[in-house]
C-alpha positions as CSV (number, residue, x, y, z in Angstrom):
1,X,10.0,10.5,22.2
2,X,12.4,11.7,19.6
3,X,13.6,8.1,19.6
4,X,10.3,6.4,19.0
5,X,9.7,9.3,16.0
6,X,13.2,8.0,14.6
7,X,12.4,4.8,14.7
8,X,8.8,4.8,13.1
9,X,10.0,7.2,10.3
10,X,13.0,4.4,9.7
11,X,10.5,1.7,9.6
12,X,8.4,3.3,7.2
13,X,11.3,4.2,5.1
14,X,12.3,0.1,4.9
15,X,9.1,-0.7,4.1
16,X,8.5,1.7,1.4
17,X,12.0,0.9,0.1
18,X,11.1,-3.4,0.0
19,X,7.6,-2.0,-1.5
20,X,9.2,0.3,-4.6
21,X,11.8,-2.8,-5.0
22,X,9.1,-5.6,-5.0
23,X,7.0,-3.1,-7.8
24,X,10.1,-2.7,-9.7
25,X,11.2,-6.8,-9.4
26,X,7.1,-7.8,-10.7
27,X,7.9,-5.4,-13.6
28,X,11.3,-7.1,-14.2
29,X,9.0,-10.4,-14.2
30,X,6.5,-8.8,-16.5
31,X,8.9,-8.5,-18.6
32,X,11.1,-11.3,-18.6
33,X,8.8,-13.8,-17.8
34,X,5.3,-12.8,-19.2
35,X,6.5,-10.8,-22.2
36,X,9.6,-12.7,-23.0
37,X,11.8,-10.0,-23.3
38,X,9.6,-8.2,-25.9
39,X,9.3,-4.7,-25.4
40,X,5.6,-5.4,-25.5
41,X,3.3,-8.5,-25.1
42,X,0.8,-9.2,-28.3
43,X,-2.0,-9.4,-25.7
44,X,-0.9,-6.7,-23.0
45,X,-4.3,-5.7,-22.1
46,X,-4.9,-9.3,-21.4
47,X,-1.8,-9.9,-19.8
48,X,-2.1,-7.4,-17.2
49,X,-6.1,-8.0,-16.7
50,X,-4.9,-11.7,-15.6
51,X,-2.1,-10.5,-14.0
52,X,-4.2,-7.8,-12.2
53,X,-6.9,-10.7,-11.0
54,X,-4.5,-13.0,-9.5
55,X,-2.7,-10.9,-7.7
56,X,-5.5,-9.0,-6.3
57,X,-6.9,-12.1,-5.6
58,X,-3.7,-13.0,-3.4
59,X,-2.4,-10.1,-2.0
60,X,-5.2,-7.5,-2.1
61,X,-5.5,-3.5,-3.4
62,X,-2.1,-2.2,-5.5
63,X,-2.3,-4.4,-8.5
64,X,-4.8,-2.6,-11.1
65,X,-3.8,-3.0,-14.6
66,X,-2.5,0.7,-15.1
67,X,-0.6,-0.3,-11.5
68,X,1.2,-3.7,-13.0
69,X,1.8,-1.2,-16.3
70,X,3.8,1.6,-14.1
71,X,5.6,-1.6,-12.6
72,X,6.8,-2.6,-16.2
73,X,7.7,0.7,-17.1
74,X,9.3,1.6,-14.0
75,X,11.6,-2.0,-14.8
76,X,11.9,-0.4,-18.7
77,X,13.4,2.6,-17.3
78,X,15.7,1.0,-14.3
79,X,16.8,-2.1,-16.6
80,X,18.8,-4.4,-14.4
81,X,22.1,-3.9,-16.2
82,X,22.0,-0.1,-14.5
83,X,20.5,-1.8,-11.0
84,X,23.9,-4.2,-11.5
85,X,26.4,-1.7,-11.9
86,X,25.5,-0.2,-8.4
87,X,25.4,-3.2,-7.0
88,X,28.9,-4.9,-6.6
89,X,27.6,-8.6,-6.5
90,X,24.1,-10.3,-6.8
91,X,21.6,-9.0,-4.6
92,X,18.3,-9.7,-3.0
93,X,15.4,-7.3,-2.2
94,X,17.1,-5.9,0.9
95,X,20.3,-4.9,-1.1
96,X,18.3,-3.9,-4.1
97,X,16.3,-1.5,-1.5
98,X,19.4,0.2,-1.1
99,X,18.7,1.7,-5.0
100,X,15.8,2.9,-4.9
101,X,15.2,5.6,-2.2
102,X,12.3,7.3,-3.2
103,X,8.4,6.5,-2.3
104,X,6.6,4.7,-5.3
105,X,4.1,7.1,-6.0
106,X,7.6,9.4,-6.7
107,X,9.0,7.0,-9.0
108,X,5.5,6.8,-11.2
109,X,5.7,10.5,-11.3
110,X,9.4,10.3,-12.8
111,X,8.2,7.9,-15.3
112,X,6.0,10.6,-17.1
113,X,9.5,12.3,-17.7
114,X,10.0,10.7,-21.1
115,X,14.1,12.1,-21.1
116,X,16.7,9.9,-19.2
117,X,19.2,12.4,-17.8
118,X,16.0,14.7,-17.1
119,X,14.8,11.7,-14.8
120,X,17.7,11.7,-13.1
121,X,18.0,14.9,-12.6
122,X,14.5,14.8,-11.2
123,X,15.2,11.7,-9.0
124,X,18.4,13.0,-7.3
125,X,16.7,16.2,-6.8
126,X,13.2,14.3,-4.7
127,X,15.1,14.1,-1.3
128,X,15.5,17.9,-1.6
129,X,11.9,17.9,-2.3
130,X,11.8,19.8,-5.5
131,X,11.1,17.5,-8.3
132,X,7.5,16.9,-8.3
133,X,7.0,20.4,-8.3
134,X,9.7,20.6,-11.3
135,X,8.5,17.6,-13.1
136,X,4.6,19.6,-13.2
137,X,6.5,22.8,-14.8
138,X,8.8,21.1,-17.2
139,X,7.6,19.8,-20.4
140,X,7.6,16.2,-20.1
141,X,9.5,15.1,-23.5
């Protein structure tokens, strides 16, 4: 039984891994493709209400507006020159997995943590299971 309890708990851990890495790779698209690079698109409201529909309409629940937003951010805050210098050649969604270790709905939490080296902080602290309880006492600058 132990086995079948690994097992399932490794398989959840892959899937949440491709999940957070296919919400951080549709933020990198965001903003490469749909915004051009800009920190902002002109019509971002827009953008991610038609962004929101069609994905919705293809894939189902996950991709509200303030969803696709956290998805750009979390990109703005784990640009791919910082992915890149992890990764030692170019990677697909399985290698780029590899980064990001926590569960999504930790990784929209970090985001509220304005300060870079206190998100880091924060983020090698979750396996330990202390930063969401941190993150809610600290000021979030």
């Amino acid at each position: 039984m132990e086995l079948l309890d690994a097992a399932r708990q490794a398989a959840a851990g892959s899937v949440n891994a491709l999940m957070t890495t296919s919400y951080w790779e549709i933020g990198r698209r965001i903003v490469e493709a749909e915004q051009k690079g800009r920190r902002r698109a002109g019509y971002g409201e827009q953008l991610m209400a038609r962004l929101s529909a069609g994905l919705t309409a293809r894939f189902g629940r996950g991709f509200s507006p303030d969803n696709l937003e956290n998805m750009r951010r979390f990109f703005a805050a784990y640009p791919l020159e910082a992915i890149s210098k992890t990764l030692s050649r170019k990677f697909d969604l399985s290698e780029l997995a590899l980064v990001f270790r926590l569960l999504w709905s930790a990784y929209v939490r970090l985001l509220a943590v304005k300060d870079d080296h206190t998100r880091r902080f924060y983020e090698a602290e979750a396996p330990r299971g202390a930063p969401a309880r941190m993150a809610d006492r600290q000021p979030l600058l």
